[in-house]
C-alpha positions in Angstrom: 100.9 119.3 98.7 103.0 119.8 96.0 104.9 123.6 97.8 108.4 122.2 97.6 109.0 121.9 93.6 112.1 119.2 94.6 109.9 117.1 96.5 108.9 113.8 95.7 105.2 112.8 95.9 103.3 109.5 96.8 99.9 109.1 94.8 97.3 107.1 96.8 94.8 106.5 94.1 91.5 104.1 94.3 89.6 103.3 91.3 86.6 100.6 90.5 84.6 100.2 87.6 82.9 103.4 87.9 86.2 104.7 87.4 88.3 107.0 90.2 86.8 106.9 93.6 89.3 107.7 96.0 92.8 110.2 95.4 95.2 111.3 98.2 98.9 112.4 98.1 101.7 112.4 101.0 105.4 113.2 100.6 107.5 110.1 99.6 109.5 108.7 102.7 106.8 109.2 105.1 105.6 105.8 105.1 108.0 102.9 104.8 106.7 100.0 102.1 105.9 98.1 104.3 103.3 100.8 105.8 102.6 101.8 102.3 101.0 98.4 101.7 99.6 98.0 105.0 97.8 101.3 103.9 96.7 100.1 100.5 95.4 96.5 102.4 93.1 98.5 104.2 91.6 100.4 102.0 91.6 97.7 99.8 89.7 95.6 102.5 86.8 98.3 103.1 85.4 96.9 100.0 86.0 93.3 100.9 83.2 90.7 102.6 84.3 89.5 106.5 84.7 86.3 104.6 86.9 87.6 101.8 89.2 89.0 104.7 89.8 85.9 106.5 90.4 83.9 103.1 92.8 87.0 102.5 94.4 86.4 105.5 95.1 82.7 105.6 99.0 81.6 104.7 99.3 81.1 101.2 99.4 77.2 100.8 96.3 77.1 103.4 93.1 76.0 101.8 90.4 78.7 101.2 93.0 81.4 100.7 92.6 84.2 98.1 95.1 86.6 96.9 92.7 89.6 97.4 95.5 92.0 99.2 98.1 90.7 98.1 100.4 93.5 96.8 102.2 93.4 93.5 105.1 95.4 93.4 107.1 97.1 91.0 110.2 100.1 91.0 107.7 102.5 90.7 104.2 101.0 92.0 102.8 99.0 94.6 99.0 98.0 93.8 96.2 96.1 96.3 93.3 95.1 95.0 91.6 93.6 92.4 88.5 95.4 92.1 88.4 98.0 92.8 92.5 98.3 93.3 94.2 100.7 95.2 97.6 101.8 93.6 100.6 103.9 95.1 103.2 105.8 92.9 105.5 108.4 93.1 105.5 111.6 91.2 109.2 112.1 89.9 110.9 114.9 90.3 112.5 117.0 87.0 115.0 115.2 85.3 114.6 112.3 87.4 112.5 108.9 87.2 109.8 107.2 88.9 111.7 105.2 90.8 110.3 104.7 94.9 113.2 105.2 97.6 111.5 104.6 100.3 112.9 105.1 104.0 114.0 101.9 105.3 111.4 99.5 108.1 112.3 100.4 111.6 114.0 97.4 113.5 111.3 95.8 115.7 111.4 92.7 118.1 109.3 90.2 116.3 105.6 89.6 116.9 104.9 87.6 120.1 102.3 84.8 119.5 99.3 84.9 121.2 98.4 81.7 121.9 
């Protein structure tokens, strides 16, 4: 992944209490943050209960929800997960930090309700 020495990289790594269990790179900027952590909520969820995903899902103030995919987020990481936790950072470039620049979320109508 790494052919373009300028290139920024965005780690995908998994790990649980037996340590690393899952590692990927893709170039930064391919993924907004929003898709980043839609990405790290789904691999966070293949470990989850059906239960545990619906109490995931609920709104925040609604009774029976737990904070299981909710992403913390920081200049340089976004994490999902509790255990095992999925993490995303970038690889900086020479000279530069670890700060994530991430290509902006494309403009979308909002969601139509279903019911």
């Amino acid at each position: 992944m790494r052919d373009c020495p300028g290139q920024r990289i965005l780690t995908i790594e998994g790990s649980g209490k037996s340590g690393r269990i899952y590692t990927a790179e893709i170039r930064l900027g391919t993924l907004t943050e929003k898709g980043i952590i839609r990405m790290l909520q789904r691999l966070a969820a293949s470990h989850l209960t059906p239960a545990e995903i619906i109490a995931a899902s609920l709104p925040q103030n609604a009774m029976g929800y737990r904070p299981l995919l909710e992403p913390k987020i920081s200049p340089s990481r976004i994490s999902v997960g509790l255990m095992p936790c999925y993490v995303a950072t970038v690889s900086p470039v020479e000279g530069e930090g670890a700060q994530m620049t991430l290509r902006p979320a494309a403009k979308m109508a909002p969601p139509r309700r279903w019911f």
